[in-house]
Structure formats: structure tokens, C-alpha cells
C-alpha positions in Angstrom: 96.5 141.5 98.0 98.7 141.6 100.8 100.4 138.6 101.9 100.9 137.3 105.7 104.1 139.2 106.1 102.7 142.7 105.4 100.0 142.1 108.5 102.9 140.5 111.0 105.2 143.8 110.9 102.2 145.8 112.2 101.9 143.1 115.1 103.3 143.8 118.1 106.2 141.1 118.3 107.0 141.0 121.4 104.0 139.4 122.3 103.6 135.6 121.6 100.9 133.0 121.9 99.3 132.6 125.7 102.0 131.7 128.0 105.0 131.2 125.6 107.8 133.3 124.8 107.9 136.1 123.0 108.9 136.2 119.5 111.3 138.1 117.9 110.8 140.1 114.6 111.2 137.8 111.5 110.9 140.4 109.1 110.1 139.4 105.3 112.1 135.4 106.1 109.4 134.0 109.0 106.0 135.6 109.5 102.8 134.0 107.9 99.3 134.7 108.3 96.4 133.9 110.7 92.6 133.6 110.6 89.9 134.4 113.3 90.1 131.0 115.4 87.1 128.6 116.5 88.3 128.5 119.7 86.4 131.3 121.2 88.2 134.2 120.6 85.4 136.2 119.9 81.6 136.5 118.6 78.8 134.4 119.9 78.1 130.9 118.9 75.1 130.5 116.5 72.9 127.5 116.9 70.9 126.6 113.6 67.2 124.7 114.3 65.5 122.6 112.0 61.2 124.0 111.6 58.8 123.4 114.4 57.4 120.0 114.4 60.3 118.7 112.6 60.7 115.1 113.1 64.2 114.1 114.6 67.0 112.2 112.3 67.6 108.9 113.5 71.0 109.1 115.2 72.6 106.7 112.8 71.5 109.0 110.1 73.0 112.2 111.8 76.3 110.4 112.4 76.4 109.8 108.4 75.5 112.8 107.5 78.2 114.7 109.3 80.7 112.0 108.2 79.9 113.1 104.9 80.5 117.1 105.9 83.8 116.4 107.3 85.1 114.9 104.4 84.1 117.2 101.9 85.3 120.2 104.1 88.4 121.7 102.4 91.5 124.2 104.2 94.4 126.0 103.2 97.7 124.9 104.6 99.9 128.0 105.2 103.1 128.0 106.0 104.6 129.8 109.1 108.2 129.8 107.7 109.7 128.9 104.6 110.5 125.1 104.5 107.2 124.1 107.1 105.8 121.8 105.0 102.7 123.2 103.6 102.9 121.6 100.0 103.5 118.3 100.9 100.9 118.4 103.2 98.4 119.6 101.2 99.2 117.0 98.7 99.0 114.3 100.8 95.8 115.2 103.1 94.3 117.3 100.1 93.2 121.2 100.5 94.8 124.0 99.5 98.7 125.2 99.8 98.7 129.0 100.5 102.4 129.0 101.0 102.9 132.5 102.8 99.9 133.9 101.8 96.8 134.4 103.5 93.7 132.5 101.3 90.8 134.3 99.4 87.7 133.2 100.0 86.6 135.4 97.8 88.5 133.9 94.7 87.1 130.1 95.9 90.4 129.3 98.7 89.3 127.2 101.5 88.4 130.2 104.9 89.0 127.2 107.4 93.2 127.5 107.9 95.8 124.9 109.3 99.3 126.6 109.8 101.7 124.8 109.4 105.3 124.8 110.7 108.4 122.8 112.1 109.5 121.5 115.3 112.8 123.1 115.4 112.6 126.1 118.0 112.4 128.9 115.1 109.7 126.7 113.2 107.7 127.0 116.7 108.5 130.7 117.1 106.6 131.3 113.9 104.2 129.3 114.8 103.7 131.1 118.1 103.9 135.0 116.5 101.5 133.5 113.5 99.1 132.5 116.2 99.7 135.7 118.0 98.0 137.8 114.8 95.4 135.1 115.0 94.6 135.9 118.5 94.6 139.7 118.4 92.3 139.7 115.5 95.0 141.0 113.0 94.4 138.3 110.5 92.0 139.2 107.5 88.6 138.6 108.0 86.5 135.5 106.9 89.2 132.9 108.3 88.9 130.5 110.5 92.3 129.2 112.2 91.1 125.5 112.9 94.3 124.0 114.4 98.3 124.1 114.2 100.0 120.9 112.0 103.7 120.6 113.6 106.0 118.9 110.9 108.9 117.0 112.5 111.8 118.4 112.1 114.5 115.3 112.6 113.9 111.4 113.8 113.5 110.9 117.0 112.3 112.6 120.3 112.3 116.0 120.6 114.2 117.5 123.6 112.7 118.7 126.7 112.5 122.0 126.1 110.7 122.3 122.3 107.9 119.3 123.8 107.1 122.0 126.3 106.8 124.7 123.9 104.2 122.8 121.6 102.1 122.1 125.4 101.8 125.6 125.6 100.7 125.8 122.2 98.3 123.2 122.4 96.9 124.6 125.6 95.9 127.7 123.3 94.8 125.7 120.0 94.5 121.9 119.0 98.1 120.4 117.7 98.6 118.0 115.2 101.5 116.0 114.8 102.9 114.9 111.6 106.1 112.3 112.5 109.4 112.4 110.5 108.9 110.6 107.0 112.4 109.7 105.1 110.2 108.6 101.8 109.0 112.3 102.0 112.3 113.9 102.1 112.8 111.8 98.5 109.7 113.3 97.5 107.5 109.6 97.5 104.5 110.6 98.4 102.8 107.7 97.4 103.1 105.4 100.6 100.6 104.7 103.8 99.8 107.8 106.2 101.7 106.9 109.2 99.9 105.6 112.2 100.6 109.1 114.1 98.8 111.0 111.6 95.4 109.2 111.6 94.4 112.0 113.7 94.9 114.4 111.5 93.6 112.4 108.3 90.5 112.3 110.1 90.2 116.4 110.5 90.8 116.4 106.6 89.3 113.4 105.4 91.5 111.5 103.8 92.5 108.2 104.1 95.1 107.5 101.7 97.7 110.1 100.2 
């Protein structure tokens, strides 16, 4: 199987996400993998129709039903640099920690992928190159890149310059943030998601850690 790192030295690196810098090489220390995205980067959509005749679902109904899809749906965390996050994520929202490697679905893995990384500005680099093979189609096929999960890196505000970096990512793919968490550090896993996350708890199902 080749892992995330083999595909990213064939990339061309000195191209980076829409609109953001370019990325330098990272070598065999900070390139992970990346799956075909949902967000319209290629193929047409499919629409799936119930028989003809078929009586509608009552909207209430619908609205259940897809609740319940949502929170059985299942993704692989991979990590766009060593230290991202990915395991700790994955045990806390549930899914699948790839690490560095890009997920099977033909051993079972989750295809839908989060990548994961770090707010520092070489945590977002990765991020941006990762997306990059994403985006050019260089990713093995079957995945789906659903969205970017940006771990804080330190307490506090991030400066100027690394808030507009994650714009430009967002502009290209839906960001999640995931706030600074001391009882994490410790390895406590056990407490509340915090408030800033509910968005993302919500994409994964889960509630509680």
C-alpha cells in the first residue's frame, strides 16, 4: 500500500490550495494524503428517485431519517503532519485514525476523509499541499475529502496573518475548528466537547467524547 507521502513527492509542490501560498517540499516529515472532495471538483452529481407513484415521506419523517444517516456515517481522520491531532480526534468524535496513511475502503476504513492539522504556519502548509493532491486528483480513488479539522495550536488568538490563511482555506473547503484544550494535552479525554466544536460534533455525530 502506499502511504500519503509516496503520492505528495510526485505532486507538484509549488503549487498550493486556490489562492494560498505555495508550499514547500516536506519530504518523508509533512505530506499526508487526500481524497476526491465533494465540493465539485469533478463528476456529475447523481440524484437517486424513489418509484413512480411513490407516496412522499412526511417531512418530519425525512428529517429523522437523515438524522439517523448522519450519525452512523463514519471518516478517517488523517493527519497532515506528524503531531496534528488525528488520534485524539478520532477518539473523542469517533471514526477512524489513519495517521499518515491514506484509508482502504477496501479493507472496511471509512472513504469519507477529514484531514487534520495544526494552526501553526507549517501545520497550515500541510494542510494546504494535502489539499493541493486532493484537488489535482492525485489522491487514491474512492475518497471523499469532506472537510479540513484545524487543531489549535496555543491559547489564545491566532495572529493576523495564520487567520487569513485558514480564509483562504475555507474559501476552497469547509473548516472546522477545534479550540485549545489543556485537559487534552494531559491526555483527559473524558470531559465536555467544548462549545466551539458543536459544529463539528454535529458533522460526526457525537455528542459526548
Amino acid at each position: 500500500m502506499q502511504g500519503i507521502e509516496g503520492v505528495a513527492m510526485r505532486v507538484n509542490e509549488g503549487q498550493a490550495a486556490r489562492g494560498s501560498e505555495g508550499v514547500p517540499p516536506r519530504g518523508n516529515e509533512g505530506t499526508v494524503p487526500y481524497g476526491n472532495g465533494p465540493h465539485g471538483l469533478g463528476g456529475p452529481e447523481i440524484w437517486i428517485r424513489g418509484a413512480a407513484g411513490e407516496p412522499e415521506q412526511p417531512p418530519q419523517r425525512y428529517e429523522e431519517e437523515q438524522q439517523l444517516v448522519a450519525r452512523a456515517r463514519q471518516f478517517s481522520w488523517i493527519a497532515t503532519h506528524g503531531g496534528a491531532g488525528s488520534s485524539t480526534l478520532a477518539t473523542v468524535f469517533g471514526g477512524r485514525d489513519a495517521g499518515r496513511d491514506w484509508p482502504r475502503p477496501d479493507r472496511g476504513e471509512p472513504a469519507s476523509v477529514l484531514l487534520v492539522g495544526r494552526t501553526h504556519a507549517a501545520g497550515l502548509d500541510a494542510v494546504s499541499h494535502t489539499l493541493d493532491i486532493f484537488r489535482r486528483g492525485d489522491a487514491p480513488p474512492g475518497l471523499d475529502l469532506d472537510a479540513i479539522v484545524l487543531v489549535a495550536d496555543a491559547p489564545g488568538r491566532l495572529p493576523r496573518p495564520l487567520t487569513q490563511r485558514i480564509k483562504v482555506i475555507n474559501s476552497v473547503i469547509d473548516v472546522y475548528r477545534v479550540p485549545w484544550m489543556p485537559a487534552w494535552r494531559t491526555g483527559d479525554l473524558t470531559g465536555p466537547l467544548p462549545r466551539e466544536a458543536a459544529s463539528l460534533a454535529r458533522l460526526t455525530g457525537r455528542t459526548a467524547p
